[in-house]
Phi, psi and omega in degrees: 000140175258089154287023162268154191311145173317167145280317160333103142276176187271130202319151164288183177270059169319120182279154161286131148316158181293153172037071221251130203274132198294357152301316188283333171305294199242018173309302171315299186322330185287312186292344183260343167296270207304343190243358153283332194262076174275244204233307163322321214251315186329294179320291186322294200287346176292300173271343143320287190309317182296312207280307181239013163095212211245033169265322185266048173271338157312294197266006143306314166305314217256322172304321181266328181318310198299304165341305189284337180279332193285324154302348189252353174276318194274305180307326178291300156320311178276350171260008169286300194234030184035032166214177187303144172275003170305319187286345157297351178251018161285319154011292180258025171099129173325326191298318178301302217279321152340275173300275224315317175300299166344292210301314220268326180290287157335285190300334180291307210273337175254342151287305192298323148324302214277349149291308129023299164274015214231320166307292158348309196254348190267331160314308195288339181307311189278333184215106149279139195235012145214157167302348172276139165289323173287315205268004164280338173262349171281300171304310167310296209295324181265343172296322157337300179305297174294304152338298190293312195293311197289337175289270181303330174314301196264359176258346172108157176294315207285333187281306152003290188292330176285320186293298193294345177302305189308293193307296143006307183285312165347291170313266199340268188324324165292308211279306186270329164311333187293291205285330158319308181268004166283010168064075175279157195284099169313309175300305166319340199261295182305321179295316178307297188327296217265330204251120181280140206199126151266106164314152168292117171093005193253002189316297215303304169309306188316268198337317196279315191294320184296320188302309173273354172289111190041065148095162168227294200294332177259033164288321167331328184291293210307350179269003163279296162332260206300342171271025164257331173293331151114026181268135216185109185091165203282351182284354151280013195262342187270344183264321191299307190276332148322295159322307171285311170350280182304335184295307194283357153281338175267345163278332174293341175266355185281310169313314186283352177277298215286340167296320202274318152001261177316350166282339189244031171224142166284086224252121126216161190130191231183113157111218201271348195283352167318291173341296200276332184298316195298334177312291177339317205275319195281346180261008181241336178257314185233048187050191184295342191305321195292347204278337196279318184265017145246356154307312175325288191319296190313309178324308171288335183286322173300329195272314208288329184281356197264340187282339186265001134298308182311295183311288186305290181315313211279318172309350201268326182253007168291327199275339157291359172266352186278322186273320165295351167240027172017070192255155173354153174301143190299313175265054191223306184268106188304108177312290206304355145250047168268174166296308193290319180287317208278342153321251182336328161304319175291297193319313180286352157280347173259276188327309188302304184004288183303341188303310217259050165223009181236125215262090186271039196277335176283334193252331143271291190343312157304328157316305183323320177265297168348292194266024188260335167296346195281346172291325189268002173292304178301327170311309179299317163272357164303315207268295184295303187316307192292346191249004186260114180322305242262315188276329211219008177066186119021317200257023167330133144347118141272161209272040150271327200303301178314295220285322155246060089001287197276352189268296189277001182273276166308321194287320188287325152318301201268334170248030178258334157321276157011254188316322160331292205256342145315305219285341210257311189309303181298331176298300184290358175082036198256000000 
């Protein structure tokens, strides 16, 4: 490992300009709030909320919270030393940026399926376009795809950002109205926030709300997000933690609709078809509006993660070929016009495709026990990059930062175990 001073100096201490437009504020932030909160983590807290109520609203809170230091870990290092953390993770050796490819490869062709699918069922939810349920959901699923390439290709980041804004409001306003008119027990709803409690039956959910709450790989994406915003040098770093505040406050309110939802229906069954039963259920507490308006919500919640993969993902292998092929520093090149980016864009709108005729339940669970470790690989190396003077200055770790960190570290370790030997289990077929 190369424990010597960067090469890289340290960025200047660049300030935000005065009167800075509320896009420009809180936009990245919005965007890792629309492009952590999919069609998994919706499902996950819903049927939480079904199975043991409104005790575990408390690791919604706490799942996001955790989260944002760890985004807020990734905003410190590139505005410390003004390059990427892939490239802070050149560092640690050729071996590191590797496994990152590996990992980056696998997770792009089986998220961009399971979005893929997840848009899909949420098109056929709203206008079905055959009496076949599949080939309505197939067709959809690639009109999606293709629509998101087309999208991201041709409209620019800052339009990029309005769409998502749009979906964003969508999500909120749908997501939460739901859950205010299913008539929820309130006091219970309070006592979950504040007072933490594991339910009989209830780890596993505790576990799926921490874990899953805004995203794993694509956090990564916000430190690309603020240099198309033009934040640079340490003097951002208080608009940067403002910023996820609001982000990770609105994935953290996404969750809590969505648990107190799933407390006042009786939920079973497994995968997207949860979706239209919950409508279904939710048009039995509040007439047909509820059924519509939360499909809407759902719809919005799938497309905006599949457009923020899309938009996102592709900066993760431009930069990784710029490091591997030690071509100029990352705020010298604009990613988002390279080849390698808008390439990988096309690959994740495409390769994936056929995922939706092909029944992938072994090879992901096997994707799984892989890709279960990557949050705390990223914790861990956040906490050395971050603690080292020589390298970030000024912007050093303070010990709350460390402290969750080392919080967030451990939680993610125990539920990346977890998932490990569930996935291992099903793999023996047990």
């Amino acid at each position: 490992m190369d424990t010597s001073s960067p090469s890289t100096a340290q960025a200047p201490a660049g300030a935000p300009p005065a009167g800075l437009s509320w896009m420009a504020r809180f936009g990245p932030g919005m965007l890792v709030a629309a492009t952590g909160v999919g069609a998994g983590d919706l499902l996950t807290a819903s049927l939480g909320g079904s199975a043991v109520g409104m005790s575990i609203l408390w690791a919604a809170v706490v799942g996001a919270v955790l989260k944002s230091f760890l985004n807020e870990g990734i905003a410190r290092w590139q505005l410390a030393t003004g390059t990427t953390v892939l490239e802070g993770w050149a560092r640690f050796g050729a071996w590191l940026r590797y496994v990152f490819l590996i990992y980056l490869l696998g997770w792009s062709l089986f998220t961009g399926g399971a979005l893929i699918s997840a848009c899909g069922a949420a098109g056929d939810a709203l206008w079905p376009l055959s009496s076949d349920p599949e080939t309505s959901r197939r067709v959809w699923g690639v009109v999606h795809s293709l629509v998101g390439l087309g999208l991201v290709w041709a409209g620019g980041f800052r339009f990029f950002e309005r769409l998502m804004a749009a979906c964003i409001g969508v999500m909120f306003v749908t997501v939460i109205f739901t859950a205010v008119a299913s008539g929820p027990d309130w006091s219970a709803a309070a006592r979950g926030l504040v007072i933490p409690s594991m339910p009989a039956g209830g780890t596993a959910w505790v576990l799926g709300l921490l874990g899953g709450v805004g995203g794993t790989v694509t956090v990564l994406s916000y430190g690309y997000w603020i240099r198309e915003r033009g934040r640079e040098g340490a003097g951002w770093l208080r608009t940067c933690q403002a910023d996820l505040a609001v982000g990770y406050a609105l994935t953290a309110l996404f969750g809590i609709a969505m648990v107190i939802i799933g407390s006042t229906v009786q939920l079973q069954g497994s995968g997207l078809r949860v979706a239209t039963l919950l409508a279904q259920r939710l048009s039995d507490v509040i007439g047909p509006f509820g059924y519509w308006l939360f499909l809407w919500g759902f719809w919005a919640a799938v497309f905006s993660s599949l457009l923020g993969v899309w938009e996102g993902v592709p900066y993760l292998f431009a930069d990784f070929l710029r490091v591997h092929r030690r071509e100029p520093g990352s705020a010298a090149v604009p990613l988002r016009d390279t080849r390698a980016w808008r390439g990988y864009l096309v690959a994740l709108a495409v390769v994936p495709l056929p995922l939706l005729w092909v029944p992938l339940q072994r090879a992901q669970l096997a994707y799984a026990v892989m890709g279960s470790l990557f949050m705390p690989l990223l914790a861990a190396t956040l906490l050395w990059m971050n603690n080292r003077a020589a390298w970030v200055g000024g912007l050093r770790n303070t010990w709350l930062v460390n402290a969750a960190l080392v919080a967030t570290l451990l939680l993610f370790l125990g539920v990346g175990a977890s998932e490990a030997f569930d996935a291992i289990r099903k793999l023996a077929g047990r």
